[in-house]
CHARMM-style PDB file with segment names, atoms N, HN, CA, C and O in Angstrom:
ATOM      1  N   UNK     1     -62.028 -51.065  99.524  1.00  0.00      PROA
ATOM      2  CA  UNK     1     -62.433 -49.871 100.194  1.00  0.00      PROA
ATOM      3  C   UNK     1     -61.423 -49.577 101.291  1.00  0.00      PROA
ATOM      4  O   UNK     1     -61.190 -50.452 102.125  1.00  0.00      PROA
ATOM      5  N   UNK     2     -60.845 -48.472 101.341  1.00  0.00      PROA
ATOM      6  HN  UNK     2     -61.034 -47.761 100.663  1.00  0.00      PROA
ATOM      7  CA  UNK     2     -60.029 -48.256 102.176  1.00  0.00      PROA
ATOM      8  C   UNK     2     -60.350 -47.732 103.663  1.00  0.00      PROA
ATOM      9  O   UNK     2     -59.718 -48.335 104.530  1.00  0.00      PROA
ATOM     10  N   UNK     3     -61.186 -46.754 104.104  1.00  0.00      PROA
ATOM     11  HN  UNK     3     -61.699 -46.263 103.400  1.00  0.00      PROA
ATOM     12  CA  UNK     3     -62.258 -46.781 105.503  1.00  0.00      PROA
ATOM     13  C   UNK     3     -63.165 -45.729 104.910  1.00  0.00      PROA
ATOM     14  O   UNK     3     -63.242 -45.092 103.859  1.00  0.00      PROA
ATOM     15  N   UNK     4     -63.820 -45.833 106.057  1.00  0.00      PROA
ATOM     16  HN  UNK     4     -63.758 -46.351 106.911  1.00  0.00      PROA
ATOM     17  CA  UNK     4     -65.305 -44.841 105.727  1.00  0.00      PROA
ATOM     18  C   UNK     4     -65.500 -43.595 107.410  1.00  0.00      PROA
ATOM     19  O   UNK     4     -64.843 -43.785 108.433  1.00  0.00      PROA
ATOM     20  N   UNK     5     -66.356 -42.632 107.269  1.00  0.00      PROA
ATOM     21  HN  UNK     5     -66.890 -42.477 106.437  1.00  0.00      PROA
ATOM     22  CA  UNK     5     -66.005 -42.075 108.121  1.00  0.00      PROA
ATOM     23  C   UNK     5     -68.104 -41.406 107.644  1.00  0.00      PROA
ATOM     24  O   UNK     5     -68.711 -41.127 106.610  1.00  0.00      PROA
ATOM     25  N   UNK     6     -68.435 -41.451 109.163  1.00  0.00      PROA
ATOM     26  HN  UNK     6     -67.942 -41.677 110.002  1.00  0.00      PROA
ATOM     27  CA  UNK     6     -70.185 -41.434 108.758  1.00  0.00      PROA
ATOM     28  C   UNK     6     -70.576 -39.708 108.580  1.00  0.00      PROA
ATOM     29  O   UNK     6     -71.737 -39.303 108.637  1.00  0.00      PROA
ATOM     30  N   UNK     7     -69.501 -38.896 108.380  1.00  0.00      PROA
ATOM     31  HN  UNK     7     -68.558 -39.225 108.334  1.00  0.00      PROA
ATOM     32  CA  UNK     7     -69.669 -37.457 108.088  1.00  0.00      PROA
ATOM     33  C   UNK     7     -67.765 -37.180 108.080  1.00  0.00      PROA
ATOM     34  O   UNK     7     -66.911 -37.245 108.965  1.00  0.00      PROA
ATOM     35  N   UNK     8     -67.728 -36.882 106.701  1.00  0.00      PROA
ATOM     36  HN  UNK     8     -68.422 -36.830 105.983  1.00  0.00      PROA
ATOM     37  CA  UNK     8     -66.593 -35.863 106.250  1.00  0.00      PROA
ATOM     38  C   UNK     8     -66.962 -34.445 105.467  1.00  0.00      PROA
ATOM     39  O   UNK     8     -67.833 -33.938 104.760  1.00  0.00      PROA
ATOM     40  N   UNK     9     -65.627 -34.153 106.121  1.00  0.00      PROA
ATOM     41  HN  UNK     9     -64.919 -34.565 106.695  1.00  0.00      PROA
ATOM     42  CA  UNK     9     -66.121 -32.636 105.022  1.00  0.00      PROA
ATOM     43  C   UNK     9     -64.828 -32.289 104.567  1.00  0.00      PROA
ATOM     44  O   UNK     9     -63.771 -32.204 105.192  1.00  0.00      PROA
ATOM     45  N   UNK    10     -65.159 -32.054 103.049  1.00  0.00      PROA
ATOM     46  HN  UNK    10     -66.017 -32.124 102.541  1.00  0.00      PROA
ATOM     47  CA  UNK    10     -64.294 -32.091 101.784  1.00  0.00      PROA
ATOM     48  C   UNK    10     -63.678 -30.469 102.365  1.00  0.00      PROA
ATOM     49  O   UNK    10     -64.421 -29.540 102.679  1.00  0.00      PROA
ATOM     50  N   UNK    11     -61.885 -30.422 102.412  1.00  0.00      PROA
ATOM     51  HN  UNK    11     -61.281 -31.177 102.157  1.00  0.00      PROA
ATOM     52  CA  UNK    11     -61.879 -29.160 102.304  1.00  0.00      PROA
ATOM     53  C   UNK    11     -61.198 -29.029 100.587  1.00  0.00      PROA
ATOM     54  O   UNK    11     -60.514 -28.028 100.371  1.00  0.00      PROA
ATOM     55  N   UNK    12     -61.353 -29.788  99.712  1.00  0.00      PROA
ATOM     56  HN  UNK    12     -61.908 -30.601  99.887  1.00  0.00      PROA
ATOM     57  CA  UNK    12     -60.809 -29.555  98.529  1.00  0.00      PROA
ATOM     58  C   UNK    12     -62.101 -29.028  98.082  1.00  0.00      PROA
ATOM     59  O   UNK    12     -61.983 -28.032  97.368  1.00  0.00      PROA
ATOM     60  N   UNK    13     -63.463 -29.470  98.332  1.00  0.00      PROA
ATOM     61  HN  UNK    13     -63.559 -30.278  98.912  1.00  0.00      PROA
ATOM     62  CA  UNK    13     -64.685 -28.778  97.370  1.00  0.00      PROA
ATOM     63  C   UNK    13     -65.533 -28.227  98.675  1.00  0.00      PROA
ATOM     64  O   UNK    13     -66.760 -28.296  98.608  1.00  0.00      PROA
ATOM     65  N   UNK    14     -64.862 -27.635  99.963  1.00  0.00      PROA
ATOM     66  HN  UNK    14     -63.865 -27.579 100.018  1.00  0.00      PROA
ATOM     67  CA  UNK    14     -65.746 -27.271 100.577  1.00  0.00      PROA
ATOM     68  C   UNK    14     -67.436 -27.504 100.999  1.00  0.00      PROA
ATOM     69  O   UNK    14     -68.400 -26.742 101.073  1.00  0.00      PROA
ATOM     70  N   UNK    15     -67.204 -29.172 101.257  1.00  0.00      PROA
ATOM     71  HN  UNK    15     -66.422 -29.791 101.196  1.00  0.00      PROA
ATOM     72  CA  UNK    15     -68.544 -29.246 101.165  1.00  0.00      PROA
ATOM     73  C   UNK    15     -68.681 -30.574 102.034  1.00  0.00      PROA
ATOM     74  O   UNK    15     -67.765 -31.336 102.343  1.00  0.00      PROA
ATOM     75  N   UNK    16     -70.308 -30.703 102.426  1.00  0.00      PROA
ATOM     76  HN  UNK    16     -71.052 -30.083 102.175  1.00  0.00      PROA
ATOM     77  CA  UNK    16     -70.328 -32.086 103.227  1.00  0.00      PROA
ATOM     78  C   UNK    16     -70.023 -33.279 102.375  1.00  0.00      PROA
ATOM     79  O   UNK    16     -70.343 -33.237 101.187  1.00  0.00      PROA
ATOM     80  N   UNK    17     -69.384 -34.429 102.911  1.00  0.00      PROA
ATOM     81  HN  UNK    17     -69.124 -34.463 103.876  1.00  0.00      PROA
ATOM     82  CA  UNK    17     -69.529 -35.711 102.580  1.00  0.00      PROA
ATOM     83  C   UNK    17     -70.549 -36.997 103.719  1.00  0.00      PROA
ATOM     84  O   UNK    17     -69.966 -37.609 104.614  1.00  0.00      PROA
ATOM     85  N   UNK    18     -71.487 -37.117 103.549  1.00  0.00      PROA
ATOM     86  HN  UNK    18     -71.960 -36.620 102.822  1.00  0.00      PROA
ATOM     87  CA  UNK    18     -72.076 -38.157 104.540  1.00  0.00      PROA
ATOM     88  C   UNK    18     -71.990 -39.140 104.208  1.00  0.00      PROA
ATOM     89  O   UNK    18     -71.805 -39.448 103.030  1.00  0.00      PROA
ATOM     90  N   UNK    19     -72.094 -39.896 105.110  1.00  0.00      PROA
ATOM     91  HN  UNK    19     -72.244 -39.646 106.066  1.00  0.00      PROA
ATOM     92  CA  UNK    19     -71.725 -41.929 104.933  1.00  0.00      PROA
ATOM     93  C   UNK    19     -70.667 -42.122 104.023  1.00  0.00      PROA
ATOM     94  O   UNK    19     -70.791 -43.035 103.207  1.00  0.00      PROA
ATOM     95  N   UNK    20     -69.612 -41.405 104.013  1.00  0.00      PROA
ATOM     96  HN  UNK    20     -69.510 -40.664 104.676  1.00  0.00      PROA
ATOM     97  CA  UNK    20     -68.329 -41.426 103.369  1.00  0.00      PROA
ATOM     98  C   UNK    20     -67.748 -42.547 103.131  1.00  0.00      PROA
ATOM     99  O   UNK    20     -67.506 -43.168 104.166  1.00  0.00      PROA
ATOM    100  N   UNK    21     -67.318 -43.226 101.858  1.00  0.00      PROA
ATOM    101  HN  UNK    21     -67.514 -42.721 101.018  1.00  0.00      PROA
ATOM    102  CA  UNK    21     -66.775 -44.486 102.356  1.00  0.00      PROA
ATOM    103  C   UNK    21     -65.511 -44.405 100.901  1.00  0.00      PROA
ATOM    104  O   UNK    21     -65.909 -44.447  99.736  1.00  0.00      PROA
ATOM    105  N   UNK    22     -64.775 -44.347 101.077  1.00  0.00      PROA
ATOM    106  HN  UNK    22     -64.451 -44.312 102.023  1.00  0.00      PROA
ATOM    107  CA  UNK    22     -63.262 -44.144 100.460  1.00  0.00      PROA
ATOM    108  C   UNK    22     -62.471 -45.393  99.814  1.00  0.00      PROA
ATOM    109  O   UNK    22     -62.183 -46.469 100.338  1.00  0.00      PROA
ATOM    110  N   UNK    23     -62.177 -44.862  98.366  1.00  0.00      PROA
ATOM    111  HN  UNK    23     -62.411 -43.988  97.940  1.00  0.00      PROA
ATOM    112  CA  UNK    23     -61.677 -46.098  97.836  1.00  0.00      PROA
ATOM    113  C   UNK    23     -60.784 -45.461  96.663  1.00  0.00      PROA
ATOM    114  O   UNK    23     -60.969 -44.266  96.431  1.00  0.00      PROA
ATOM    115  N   UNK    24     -59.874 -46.124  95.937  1.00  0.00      PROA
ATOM    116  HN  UNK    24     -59.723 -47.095  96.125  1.00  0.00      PROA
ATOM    117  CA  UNK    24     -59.144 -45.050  94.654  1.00  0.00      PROA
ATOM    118  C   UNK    24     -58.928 -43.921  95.388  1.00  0.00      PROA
ATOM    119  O   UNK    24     -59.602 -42.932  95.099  1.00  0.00      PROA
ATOM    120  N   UNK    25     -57.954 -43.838  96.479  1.00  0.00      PROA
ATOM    121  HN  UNK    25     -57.407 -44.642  96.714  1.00  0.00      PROA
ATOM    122  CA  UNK    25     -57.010 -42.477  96.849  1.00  0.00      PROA
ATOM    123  C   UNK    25     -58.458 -41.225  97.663  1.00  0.00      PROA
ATOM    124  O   UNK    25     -58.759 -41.599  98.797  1.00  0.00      PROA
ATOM    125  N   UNK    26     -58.934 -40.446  97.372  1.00  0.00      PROA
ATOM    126  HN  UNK    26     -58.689 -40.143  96.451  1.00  0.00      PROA
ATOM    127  CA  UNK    26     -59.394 -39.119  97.458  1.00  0.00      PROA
ATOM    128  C   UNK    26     -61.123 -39.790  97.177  1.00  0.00      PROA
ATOM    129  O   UNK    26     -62.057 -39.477  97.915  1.00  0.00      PROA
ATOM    130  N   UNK    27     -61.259 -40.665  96.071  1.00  0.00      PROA
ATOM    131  HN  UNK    27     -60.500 -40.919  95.472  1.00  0.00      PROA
ATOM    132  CA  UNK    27     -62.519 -41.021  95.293  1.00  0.00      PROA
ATOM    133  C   UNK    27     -63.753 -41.832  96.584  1.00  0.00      PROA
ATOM    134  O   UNK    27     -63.344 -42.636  97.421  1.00  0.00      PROA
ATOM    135  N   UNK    28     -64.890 -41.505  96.506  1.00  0.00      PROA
ATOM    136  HN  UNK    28     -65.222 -40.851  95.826  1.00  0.00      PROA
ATOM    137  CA  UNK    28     -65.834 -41.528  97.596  1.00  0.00      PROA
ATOM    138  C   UNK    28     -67.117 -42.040  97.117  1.00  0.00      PROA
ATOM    139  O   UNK    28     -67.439 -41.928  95.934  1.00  0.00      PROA
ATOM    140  N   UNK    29     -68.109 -42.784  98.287  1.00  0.00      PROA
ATOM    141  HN  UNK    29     -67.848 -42.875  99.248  1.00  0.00      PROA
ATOM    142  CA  UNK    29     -69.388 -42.929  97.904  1.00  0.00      PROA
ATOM    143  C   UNK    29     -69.981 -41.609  98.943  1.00  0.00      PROA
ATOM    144  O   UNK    29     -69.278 -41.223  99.877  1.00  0.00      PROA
ATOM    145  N   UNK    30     -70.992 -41.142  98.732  1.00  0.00      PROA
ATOM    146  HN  UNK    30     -71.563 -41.455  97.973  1.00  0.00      PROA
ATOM    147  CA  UNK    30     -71.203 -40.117  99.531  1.00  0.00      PROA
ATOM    148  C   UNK    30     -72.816 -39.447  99.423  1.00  0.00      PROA
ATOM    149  O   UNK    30     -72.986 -38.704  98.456  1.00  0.00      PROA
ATOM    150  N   UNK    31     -73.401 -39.552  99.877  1.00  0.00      PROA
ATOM    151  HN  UNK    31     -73.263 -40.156 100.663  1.00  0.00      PROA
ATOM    152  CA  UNK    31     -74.575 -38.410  99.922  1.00  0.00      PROA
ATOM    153  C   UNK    31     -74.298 -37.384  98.887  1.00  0.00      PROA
ATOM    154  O   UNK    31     -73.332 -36.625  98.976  1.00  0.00      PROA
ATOM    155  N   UNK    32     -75.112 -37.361  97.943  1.00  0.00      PROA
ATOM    156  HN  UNK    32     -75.896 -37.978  97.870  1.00  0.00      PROA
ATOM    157  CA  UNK    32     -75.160 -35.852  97.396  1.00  0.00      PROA
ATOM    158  C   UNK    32     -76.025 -35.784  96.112  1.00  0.00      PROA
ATOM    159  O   UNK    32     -76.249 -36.830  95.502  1.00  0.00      PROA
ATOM    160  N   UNK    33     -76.419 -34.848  95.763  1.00  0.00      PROA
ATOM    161  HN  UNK    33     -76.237 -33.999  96.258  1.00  0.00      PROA
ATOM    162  CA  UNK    33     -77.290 -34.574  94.239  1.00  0.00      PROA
ATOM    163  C   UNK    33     -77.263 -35.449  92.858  1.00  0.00      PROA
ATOM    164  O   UNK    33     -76.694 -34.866  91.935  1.00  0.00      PROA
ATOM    165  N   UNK    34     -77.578 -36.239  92.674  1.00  0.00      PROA
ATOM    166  HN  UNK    34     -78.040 -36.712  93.424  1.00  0.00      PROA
ATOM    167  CA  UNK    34     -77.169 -37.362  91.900  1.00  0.00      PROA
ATOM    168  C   UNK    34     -77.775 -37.012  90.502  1.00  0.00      PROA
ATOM    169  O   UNK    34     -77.760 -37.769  89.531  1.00  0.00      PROA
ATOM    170  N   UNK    35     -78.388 -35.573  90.545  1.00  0.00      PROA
ATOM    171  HN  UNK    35     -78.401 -34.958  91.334  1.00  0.00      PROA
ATOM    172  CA  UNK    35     -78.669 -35.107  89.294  1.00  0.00      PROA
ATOM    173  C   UNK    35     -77.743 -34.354  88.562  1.00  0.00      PROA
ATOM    174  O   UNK    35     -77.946 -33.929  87.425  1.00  0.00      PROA
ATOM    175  N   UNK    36     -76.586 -34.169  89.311  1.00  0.00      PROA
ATOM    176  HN  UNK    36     -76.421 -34.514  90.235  1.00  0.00      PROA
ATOM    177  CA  UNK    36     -75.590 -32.945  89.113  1.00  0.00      PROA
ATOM    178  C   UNK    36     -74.434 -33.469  89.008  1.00  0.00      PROA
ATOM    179  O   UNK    36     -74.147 -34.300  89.869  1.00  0.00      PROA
ATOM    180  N   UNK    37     -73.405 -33.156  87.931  1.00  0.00      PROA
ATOM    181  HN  UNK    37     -73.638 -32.481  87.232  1.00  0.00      PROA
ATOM    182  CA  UNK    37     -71.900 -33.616  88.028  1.00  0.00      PROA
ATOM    183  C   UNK    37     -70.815 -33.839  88.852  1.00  0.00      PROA
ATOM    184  O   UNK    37     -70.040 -32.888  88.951  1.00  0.00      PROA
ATOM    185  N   UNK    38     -70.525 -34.953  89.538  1.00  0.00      PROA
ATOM    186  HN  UNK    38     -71.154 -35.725  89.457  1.00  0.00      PROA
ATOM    187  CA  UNK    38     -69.808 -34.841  90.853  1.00  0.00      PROA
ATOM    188  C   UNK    38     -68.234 -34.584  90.015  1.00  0.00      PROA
ATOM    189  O   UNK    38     -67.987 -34.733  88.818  1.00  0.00      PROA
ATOM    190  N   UNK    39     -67.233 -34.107  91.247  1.00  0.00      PROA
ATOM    191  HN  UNK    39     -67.434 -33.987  92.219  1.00  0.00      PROA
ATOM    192  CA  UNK    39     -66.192 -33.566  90.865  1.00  0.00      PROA
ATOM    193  C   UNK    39     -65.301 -35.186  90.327  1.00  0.00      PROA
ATOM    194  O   UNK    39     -64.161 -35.114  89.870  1.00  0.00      PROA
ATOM    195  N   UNK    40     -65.893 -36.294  90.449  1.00  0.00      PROA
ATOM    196  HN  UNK    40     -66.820 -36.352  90.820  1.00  0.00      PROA
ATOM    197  CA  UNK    40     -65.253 -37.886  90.656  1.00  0.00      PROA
ATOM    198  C   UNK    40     -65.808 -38.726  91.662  1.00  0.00      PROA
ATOM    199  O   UNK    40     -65.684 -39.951  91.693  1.00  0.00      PROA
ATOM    200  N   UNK    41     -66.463 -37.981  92.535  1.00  0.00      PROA
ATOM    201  HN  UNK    41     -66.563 -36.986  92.510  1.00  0.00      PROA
ATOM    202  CA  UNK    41     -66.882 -38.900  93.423  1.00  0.00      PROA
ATOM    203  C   UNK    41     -68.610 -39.518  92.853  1.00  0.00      PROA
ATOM    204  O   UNK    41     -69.493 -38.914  92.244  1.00  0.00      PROA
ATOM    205  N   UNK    42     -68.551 -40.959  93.376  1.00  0.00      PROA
ATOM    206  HN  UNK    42     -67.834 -41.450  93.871  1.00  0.00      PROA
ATOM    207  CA  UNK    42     -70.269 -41.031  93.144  1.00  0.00      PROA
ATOM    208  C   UNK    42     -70.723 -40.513  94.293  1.00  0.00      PROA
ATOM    209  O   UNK    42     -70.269 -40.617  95.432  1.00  0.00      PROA
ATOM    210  N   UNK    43     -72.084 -39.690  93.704  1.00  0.00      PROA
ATOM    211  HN  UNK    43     -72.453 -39.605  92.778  1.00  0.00      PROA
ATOM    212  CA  UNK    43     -73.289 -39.542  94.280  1.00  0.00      PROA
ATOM    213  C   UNK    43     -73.847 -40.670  94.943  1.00  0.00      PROA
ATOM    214  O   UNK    43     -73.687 -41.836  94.583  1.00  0.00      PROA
ATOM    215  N   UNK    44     -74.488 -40.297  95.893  1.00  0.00      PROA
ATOM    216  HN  UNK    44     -74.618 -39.349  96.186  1.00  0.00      PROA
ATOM    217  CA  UNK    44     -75.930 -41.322  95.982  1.00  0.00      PROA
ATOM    218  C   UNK    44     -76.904 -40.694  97.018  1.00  0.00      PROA
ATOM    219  O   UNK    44     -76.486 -39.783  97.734  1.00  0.00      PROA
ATOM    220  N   UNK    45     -78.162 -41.131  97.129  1.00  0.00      PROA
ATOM    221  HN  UNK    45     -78.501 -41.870  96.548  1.00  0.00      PROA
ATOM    222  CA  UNK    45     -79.244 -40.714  97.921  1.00  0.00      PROA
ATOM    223  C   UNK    45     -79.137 -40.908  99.135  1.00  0.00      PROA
ATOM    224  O   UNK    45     -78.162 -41.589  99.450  1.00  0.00      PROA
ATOM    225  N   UNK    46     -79.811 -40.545  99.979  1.00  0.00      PROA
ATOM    226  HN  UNK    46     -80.604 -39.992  99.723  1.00  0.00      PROA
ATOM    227  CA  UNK    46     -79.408 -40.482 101.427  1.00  0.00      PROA
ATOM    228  C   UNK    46     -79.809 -41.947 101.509  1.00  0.00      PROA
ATOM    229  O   UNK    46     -78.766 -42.504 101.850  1.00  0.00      PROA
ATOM    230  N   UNK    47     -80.521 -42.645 101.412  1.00  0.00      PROA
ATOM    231  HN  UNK    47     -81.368 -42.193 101.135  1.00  0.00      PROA
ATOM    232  CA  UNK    47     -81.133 -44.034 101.480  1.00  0.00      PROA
ATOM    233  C   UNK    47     -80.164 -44.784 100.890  1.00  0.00      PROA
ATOM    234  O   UNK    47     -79.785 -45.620 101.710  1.00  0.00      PROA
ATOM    235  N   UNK    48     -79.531 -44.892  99.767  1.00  0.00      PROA
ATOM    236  HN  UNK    48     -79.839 -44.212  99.101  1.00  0.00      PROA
ATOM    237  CA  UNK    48     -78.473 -45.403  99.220  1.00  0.00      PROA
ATOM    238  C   UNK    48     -77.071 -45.411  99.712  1.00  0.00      PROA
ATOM    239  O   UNK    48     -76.444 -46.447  99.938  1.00  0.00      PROA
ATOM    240  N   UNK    49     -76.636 -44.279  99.858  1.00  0.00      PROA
ATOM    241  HN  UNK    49     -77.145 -43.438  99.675  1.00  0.00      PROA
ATOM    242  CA  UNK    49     -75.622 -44.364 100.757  1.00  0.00      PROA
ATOM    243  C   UNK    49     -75.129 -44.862 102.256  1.00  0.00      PROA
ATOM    244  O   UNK    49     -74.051 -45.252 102.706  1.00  0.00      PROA
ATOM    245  N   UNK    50     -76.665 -44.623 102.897  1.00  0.00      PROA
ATOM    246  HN  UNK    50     -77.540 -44.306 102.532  1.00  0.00      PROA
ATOM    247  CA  UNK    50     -76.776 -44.941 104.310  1.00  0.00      PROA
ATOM    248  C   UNK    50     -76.567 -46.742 104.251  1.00  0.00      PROA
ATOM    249  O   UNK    50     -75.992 -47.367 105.142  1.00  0.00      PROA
ATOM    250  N   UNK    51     -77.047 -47.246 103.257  1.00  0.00      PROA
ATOM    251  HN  UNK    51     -77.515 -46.739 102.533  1.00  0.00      PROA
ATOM    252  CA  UNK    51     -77.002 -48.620 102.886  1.00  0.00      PROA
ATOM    253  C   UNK    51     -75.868 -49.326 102.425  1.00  0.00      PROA
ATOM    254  O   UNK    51     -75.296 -50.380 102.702  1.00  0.00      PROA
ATOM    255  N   UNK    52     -75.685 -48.011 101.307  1.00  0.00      PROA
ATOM    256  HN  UNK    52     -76.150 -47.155 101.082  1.00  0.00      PROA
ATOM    257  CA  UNK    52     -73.581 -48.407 101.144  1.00  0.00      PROA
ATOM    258  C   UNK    52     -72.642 -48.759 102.342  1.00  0.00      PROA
ATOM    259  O   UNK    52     -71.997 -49.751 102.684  1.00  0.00      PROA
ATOM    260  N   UNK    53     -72.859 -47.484 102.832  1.00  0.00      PROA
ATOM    261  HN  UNK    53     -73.382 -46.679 102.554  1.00  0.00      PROA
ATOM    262  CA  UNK    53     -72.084 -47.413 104.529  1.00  0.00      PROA
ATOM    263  C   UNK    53     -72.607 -48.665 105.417  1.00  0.00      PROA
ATOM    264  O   UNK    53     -71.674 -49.336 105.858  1.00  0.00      PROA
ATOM    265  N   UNK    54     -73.460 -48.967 105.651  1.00  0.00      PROA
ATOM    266  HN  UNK    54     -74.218 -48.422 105.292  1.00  0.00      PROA
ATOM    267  CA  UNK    54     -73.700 -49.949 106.411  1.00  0.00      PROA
ATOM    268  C   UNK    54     -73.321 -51.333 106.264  1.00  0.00      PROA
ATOM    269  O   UNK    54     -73.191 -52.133 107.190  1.00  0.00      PROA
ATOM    270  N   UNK    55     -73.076 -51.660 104.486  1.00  0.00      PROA
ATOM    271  HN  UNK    55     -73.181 -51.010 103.733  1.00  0.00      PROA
ATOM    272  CA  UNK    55     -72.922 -52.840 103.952  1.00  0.00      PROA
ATOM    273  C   UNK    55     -70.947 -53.121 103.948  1.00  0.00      PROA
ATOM    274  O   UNK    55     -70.308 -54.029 104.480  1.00  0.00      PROA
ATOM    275  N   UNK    56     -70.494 -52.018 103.187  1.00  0.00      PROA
ATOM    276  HN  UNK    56     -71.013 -51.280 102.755  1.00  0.00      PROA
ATOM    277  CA  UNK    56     -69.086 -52.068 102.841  1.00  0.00      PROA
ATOM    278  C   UNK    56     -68.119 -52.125 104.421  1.00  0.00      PROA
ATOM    279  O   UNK    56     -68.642 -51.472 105.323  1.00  0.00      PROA
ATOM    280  N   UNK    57     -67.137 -52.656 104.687  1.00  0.00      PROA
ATOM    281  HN  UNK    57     -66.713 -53.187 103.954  1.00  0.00      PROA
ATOM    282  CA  UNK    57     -66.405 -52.300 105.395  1.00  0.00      PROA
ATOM    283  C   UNK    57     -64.916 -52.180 104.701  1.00  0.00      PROA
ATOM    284  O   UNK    57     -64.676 -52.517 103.542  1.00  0.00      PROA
ATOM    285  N   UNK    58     -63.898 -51.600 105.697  1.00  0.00      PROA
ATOM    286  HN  UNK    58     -64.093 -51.326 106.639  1.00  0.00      PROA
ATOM    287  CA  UNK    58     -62.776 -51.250 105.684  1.00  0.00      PROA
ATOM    288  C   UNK    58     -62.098 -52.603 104.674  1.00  0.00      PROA
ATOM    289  O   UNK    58     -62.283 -53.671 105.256  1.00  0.00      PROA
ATOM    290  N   UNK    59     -61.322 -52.785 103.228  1.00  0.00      PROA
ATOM    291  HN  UNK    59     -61.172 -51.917 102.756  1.00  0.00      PROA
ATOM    292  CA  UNK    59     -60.588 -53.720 102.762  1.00  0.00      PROA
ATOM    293  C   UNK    59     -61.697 -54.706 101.749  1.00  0.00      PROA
ATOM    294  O   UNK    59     -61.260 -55.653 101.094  1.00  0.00      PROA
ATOM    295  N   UNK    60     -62.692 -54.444 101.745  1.00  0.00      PROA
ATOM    296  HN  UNK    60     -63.047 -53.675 102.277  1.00  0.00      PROA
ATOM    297  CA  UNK    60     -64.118 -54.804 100.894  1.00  0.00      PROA
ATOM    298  C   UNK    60     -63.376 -54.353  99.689  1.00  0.00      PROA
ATOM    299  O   UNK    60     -62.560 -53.431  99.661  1.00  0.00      PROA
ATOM    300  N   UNK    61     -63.885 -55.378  98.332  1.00  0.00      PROA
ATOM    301  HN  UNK    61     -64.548 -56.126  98.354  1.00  0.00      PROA
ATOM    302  CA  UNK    61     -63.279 -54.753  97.092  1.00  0.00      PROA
ATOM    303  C   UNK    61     -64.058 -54.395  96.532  1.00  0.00      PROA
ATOM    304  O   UNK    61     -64.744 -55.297  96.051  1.00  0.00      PROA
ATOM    305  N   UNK    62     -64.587 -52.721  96.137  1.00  0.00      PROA
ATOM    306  HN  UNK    62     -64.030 -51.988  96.528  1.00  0.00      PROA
ATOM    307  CA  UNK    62     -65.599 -52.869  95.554  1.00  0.00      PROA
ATOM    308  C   UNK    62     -65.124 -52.028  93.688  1.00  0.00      PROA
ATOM    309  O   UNK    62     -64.239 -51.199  93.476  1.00  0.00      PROA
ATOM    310  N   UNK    63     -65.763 -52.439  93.016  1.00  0.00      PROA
ATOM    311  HN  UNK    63     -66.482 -53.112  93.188  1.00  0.00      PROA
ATOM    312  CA  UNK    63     -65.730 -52.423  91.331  1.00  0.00      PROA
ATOM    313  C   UNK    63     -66.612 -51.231  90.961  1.00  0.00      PROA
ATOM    314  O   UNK    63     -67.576 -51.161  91.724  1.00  0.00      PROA
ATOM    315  N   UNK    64     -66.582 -50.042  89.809  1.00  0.00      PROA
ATOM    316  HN  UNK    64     -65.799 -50.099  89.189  1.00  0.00      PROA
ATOM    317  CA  UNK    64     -67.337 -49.163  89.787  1.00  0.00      PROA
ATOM    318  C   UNK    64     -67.334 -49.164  88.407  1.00  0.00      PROA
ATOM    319  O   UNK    64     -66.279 -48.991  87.797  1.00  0.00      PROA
ATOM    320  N   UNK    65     -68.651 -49.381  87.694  1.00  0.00      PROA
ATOM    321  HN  UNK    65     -69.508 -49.521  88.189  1.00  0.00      PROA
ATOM    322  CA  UNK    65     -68.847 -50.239  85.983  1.00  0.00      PROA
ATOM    323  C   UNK    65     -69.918 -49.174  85.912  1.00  0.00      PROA
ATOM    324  O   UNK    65     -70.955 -49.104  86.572  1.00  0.00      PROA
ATOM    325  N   UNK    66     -69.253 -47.995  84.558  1.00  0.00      PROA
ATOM    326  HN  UNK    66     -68.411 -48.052  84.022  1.00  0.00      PROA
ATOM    327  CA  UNK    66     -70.190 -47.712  83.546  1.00  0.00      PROA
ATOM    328  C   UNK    66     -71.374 -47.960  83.363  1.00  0.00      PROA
ATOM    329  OT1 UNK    66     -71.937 -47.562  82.343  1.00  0.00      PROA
TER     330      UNK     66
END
């Protein structure tokens, strides 16, 4: 994981990112509709993410499996 930032905002998709946490270049864990096609980034629930963010820090390796 490369850092996290607890509110970004995407100006490539104009939109919020919360509990942001950055890994693979641009690619994100983030708050958002997890019913709906993200542009690459994962989704997750506000409860989920808030938990991501809290757990991962900066240089953490994390794996993203199908």
């Amino acid at each position: 994981m490369a850092f996290k930032k607890p509110f970004h905002w995407s100006t490539l998709h104009n939109a919020p990112m919360e509990y942001a946490i950055f890994f693979n270049g641009d690619i994100a864990y983030h708050i958002g509709p997890t019913e709906e096609q993200s542009h690459g980034c994962i989704r997750l629930t506000p409860e989920g993410a808030k938990a991501h963010y809290e757990w991962l820090e900066p240089g953490d390796i994390v794996e993203v499996v199908p």
